[in-house]
N, C-alpha and C positions, 0 to 999 in steps of 0.2 A: 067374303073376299075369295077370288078364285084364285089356282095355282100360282097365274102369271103374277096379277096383281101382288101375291104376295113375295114373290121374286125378287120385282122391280121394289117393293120396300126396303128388304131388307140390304140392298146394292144400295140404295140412297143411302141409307141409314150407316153403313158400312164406311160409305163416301166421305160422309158430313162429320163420324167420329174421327176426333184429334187420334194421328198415328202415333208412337212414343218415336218416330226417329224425328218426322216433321216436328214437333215438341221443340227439339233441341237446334232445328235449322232455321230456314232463314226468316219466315214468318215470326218464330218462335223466340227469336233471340233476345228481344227488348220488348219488355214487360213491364208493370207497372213493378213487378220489384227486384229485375236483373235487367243490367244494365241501363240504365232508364237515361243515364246523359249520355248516350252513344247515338252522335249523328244532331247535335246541340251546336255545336261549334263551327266557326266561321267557315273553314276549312276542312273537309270531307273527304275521304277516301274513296273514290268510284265505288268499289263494292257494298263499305256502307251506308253511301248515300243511295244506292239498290236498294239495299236492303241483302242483300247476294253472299252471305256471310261465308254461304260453303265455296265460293269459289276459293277460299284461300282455308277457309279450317274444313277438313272431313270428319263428321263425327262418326265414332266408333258404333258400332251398331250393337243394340242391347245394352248400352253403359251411358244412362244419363250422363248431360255434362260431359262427356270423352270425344277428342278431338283429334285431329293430329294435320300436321299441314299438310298441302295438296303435295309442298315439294319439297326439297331441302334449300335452306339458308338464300342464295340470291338468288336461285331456279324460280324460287317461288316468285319472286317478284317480275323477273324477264320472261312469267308466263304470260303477264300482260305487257310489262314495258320490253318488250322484244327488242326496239331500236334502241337499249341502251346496251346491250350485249354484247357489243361490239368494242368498248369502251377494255373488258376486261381483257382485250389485247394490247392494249397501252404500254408503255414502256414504267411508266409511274402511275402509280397506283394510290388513291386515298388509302390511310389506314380501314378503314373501316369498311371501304370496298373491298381490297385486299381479303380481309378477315369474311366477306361474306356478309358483314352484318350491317345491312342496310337501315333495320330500326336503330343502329346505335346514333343516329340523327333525322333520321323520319318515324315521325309514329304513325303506324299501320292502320290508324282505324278514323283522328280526327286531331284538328288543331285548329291553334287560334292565328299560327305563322301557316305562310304560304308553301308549297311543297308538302303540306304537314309534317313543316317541321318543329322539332323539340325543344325550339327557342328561339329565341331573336338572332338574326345569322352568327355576330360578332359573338355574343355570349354562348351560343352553342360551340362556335370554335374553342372559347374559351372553358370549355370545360373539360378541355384535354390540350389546350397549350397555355402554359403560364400565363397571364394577364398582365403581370410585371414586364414582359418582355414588349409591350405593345403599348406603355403608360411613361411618357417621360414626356421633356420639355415640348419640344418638336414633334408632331403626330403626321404622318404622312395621311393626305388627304383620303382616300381609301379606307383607310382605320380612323379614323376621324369620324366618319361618317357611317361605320360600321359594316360595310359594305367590302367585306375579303375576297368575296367572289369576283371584285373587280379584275384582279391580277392572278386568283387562284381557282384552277377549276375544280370544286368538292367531289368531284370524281372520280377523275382520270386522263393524263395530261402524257404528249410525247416529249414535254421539256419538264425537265428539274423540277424539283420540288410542286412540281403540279402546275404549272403556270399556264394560261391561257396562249400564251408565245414565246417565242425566245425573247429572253431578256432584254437585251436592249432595242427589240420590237414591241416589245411591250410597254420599257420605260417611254418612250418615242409617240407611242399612240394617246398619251395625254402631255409630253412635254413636247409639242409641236415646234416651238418655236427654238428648239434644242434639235431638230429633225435634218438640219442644211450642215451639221458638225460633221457629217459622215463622208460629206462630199470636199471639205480640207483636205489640204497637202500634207500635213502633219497633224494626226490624230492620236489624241493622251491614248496608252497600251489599255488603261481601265477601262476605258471606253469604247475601245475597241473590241473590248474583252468582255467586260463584266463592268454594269454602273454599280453595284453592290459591293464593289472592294472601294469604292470611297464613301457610297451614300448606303446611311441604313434604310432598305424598304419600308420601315415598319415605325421605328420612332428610336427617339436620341436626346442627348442634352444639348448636341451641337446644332448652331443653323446651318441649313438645307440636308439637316440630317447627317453630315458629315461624323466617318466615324471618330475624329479626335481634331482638335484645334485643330486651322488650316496648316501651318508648319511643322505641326507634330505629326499631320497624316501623308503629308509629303514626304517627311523624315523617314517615315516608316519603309519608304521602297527606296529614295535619294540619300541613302545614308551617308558618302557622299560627300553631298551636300551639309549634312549636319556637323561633318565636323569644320565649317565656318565657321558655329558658330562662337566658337573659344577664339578666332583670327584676332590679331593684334589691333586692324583694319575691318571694318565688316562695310558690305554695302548697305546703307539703311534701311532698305526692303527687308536684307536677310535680320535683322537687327531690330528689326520692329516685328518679323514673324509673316512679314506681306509676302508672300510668295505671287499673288494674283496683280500685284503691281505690273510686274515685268511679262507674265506668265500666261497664258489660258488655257484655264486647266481642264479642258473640254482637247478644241483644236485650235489649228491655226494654220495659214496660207505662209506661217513666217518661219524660219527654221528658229530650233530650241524653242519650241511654241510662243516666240514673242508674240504681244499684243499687237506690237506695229514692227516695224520693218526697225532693225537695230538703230539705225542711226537717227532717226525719228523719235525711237521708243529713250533712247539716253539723254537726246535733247531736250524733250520732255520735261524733264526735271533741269536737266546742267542745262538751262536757256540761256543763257548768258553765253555761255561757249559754243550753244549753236547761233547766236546771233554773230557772234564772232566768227565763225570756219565760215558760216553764208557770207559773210564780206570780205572775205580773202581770195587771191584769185590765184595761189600757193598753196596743194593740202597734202601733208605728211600721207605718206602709201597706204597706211589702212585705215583713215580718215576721209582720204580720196574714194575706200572703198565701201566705206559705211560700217566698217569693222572695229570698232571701240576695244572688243574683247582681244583684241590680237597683243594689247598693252598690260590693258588690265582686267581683272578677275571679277567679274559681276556678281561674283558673293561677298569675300573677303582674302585679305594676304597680310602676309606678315611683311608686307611692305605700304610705304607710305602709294597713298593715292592711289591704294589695291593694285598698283603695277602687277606683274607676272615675277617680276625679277626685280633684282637691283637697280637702285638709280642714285643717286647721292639727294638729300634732299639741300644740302648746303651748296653753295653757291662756289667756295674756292675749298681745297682739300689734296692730299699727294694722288696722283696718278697713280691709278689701277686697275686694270683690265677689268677684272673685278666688279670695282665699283656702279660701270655699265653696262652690266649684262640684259639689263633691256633692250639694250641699243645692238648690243651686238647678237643680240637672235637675228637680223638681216642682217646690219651693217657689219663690214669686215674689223675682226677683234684688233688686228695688227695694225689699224689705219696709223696709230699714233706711238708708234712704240720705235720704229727708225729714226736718228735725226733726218739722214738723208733716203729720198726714195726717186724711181723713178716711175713704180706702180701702185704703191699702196693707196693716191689718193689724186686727185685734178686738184685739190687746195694745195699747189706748190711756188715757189719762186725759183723754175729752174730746178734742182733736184732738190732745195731743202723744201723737206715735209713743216707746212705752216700749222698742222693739227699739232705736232708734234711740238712746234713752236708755243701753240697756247695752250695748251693741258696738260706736256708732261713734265712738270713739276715737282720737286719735293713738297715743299709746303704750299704754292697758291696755284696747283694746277687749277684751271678753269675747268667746269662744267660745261657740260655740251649745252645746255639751255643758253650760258651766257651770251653765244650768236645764234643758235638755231631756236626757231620758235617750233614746240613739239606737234601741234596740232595744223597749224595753218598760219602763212606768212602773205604779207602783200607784195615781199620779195622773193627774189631767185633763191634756189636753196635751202631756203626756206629761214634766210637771215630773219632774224627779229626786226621791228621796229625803233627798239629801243633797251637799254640794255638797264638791271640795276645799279646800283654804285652808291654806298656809302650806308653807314650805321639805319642813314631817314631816306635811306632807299632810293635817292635821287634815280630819275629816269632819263639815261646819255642818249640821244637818237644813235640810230645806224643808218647810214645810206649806201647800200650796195650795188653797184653797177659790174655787171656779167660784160667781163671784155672778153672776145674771139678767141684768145688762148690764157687767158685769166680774168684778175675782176681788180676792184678796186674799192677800198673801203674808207669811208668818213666815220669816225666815232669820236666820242669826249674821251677816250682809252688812251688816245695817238693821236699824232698826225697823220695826215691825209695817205693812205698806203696803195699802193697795187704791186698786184706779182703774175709774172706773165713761166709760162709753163716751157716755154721757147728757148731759153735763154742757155 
């Protein structure tokens, strides 16, 4: 063998023998007795499904087995995912982003979950947030389905708690049909604010996730409110806990978020009395206005028929200012307190005051009901049709005719009367 020949041997020979660092790198890594299920699994690592081991471990040179990483904690990793680098500018931060430590929900080398991640999405959340906290009666769809990523980015997020959007863009991008409440005239403050101060994201004992029975979660901001519910009087809504009867607790086009437009929404139930005021062609001032509440209290009162105020509920009793202070939040308190007037009223005969006449009483002053119908009349003034009278309630007609400077009344009271203001 000449010089050369023997040259070019020993450079092959040189070539073909295993180095001790190639040993430990990428060739060398997975052997019939290290590592051997590395790159087995559904789910691969770019570098180990290379084979490219050194991109991310460097071994120490001269030290079987000695490694050390190409970079530190998430470097390492934004040496290849560069586009996610940008994320650690975020205002919110995953923990585990935060901390740098990207294996504490991906494993770095293979898996049988996608991302190779370290478990099924839902259970891997769960091995660092309570599971109690996400298992109760009601399971919001997302959790249900195991899928947290729906609403939270495992990343890094410019809204709260990591969320894919704000809040109620984000509730909104799967409750569609909940998406036209924002364009109301009146929209509930939670709602406008935060859907999470009524609804739990995540899961609850209550339906639609509510965080406490529907009038106990009311209660909790309309406190208010709650204390009706000890009233003498209660409206049955408040009384049965229905808050959603009269209310809509999203929005509404209607003030105090009615359902329907007031006078609509109280007909609703009292039909009776709205079939009655539609056939009257006479309607008391805030019945005229569709205004119910201007009387009575739409939760409850320590007065009969939830008035606002006083009203007698008896039919005869002494005369008392007092006693109609319903009436006199408009009506003038003095109408009946002069015998004689020449201002306090148009019900006169000439200067005696005829209010004065039938109500102020010791023992049987009359009730304003006994002529006036409170709601709606088919007469002037809003006479009634007919009057009670007696232990079995007999019903006296009234016929009221409105003369030019007074009027004239028919009842089973009296005889035939009129009183002219003239006189």
């Amino acid at each position: 063998m000449n010089k050369i020949s023997t040259v070019v041997f020993i450079f092959l020979l040189l070539l073909l023998t295993p180095h001790p660092i190639s040993a430990q790198g990428d060739a060398g890594c997975q052997t019939d007795k290290c590592h051997v299920t590395m790159g087995t699994m559904e789910f691969i690592h770019g570098p180990v499904g290379a084979g490219i081991c050194t991109i991310c471990h460097t071994p120490v040179e001269g030290k079987k087995h000695k490694f050390i990483f190409a970079a530190e904690q998430e470097e390492l990793c934004f040496n290849c995912h560069d586009g996610k680098r940008d994320m650690m500018l975020e205002e919110h931060l995953h923990t585990p982003v935060a901390d740098g430590n990207c294996v504490g929900c991906h494993d770095p080398h293979q898996s049988n979950y996608r991302y190779t991640l370290k478990g099924d999405a839902s259970e891997l959340c769960f091995t660092c947030h309570a599971e109690e906290h996400f298992d109760n009666e009601y399971v919001h769809g997302p959790i249900a389905a195991g899928d947290c990523n729906v609403c939270h980015n495992p990343h890094a997020s410019a809204n709260e708690k990591q969320l894919v959007a704000p809040k109620k863009d984000l509730c909104f991008s799967c409750h569609k049909e909940k998406s036209d409440i924002m364009n109301k005239r009146h929209i509930h403050s939670p709602v406008a604010e935060d859907c999470t101060k009524c609804h739990n994201p995540h899961a609850n004992k209550e339906e639609f996730l509510l965080g406490a029975a529907n009038e106990q979660l009311c209660y909790g901001c309309h406190e208010n409110i709650a204390a009706y519910v000890g009233a003498k009087h209660q409206h049955a809504p408040v009384a049965e806990g229905k808050c959603m009867d009269c209310h809509d607790v999203h929005a509404s086009d209607n003030p105090r978020m009615f359902v329907k437009p007031q006078e609509a929404l109280c007909f609703s139930c009292h039909n009776e009395m709205g079939d009655f005021v539609s056939d009257q062609k006479y309607k008391h001032g805030p019945v005229k206005e569709g205004d119910c509440n201007a009387c009575h209290d739409p939760h409850g009162s320590e007065y009969h028929r939830i008035l606002r105020d006083n009203f007698p509920e008896e039919f005869y009793m002494p005369y008392d200012t007092d006693n109609y202070a319903i009436c006199f939040q408009c009506h003038n308190k003095d109408i009946a307190l002069n015998e004689k007037t020449k201002t306090l009223t148009d019900f006169r005969d000439g200067d005696i005051n005829l209010h004065f006449l039938h109500v102020n009483k010791e023992k049987k002053g009359r009730s304003c009901k006994a002529c006036h119908q409170v709601h709606a009349s088919s007469q002037s003034k809003h006479i009634r049709e007919s009057v009670p009278f007696g232990k079995i309630s007999w019903e006296l007609p009234v016929t009221y005719t409105k003369l030019e400077n007074g009027g004239s009344c028919v009842v089973g009271c009296h005889s035939p009367k009129e009183y002219n203001r003239k006189k």
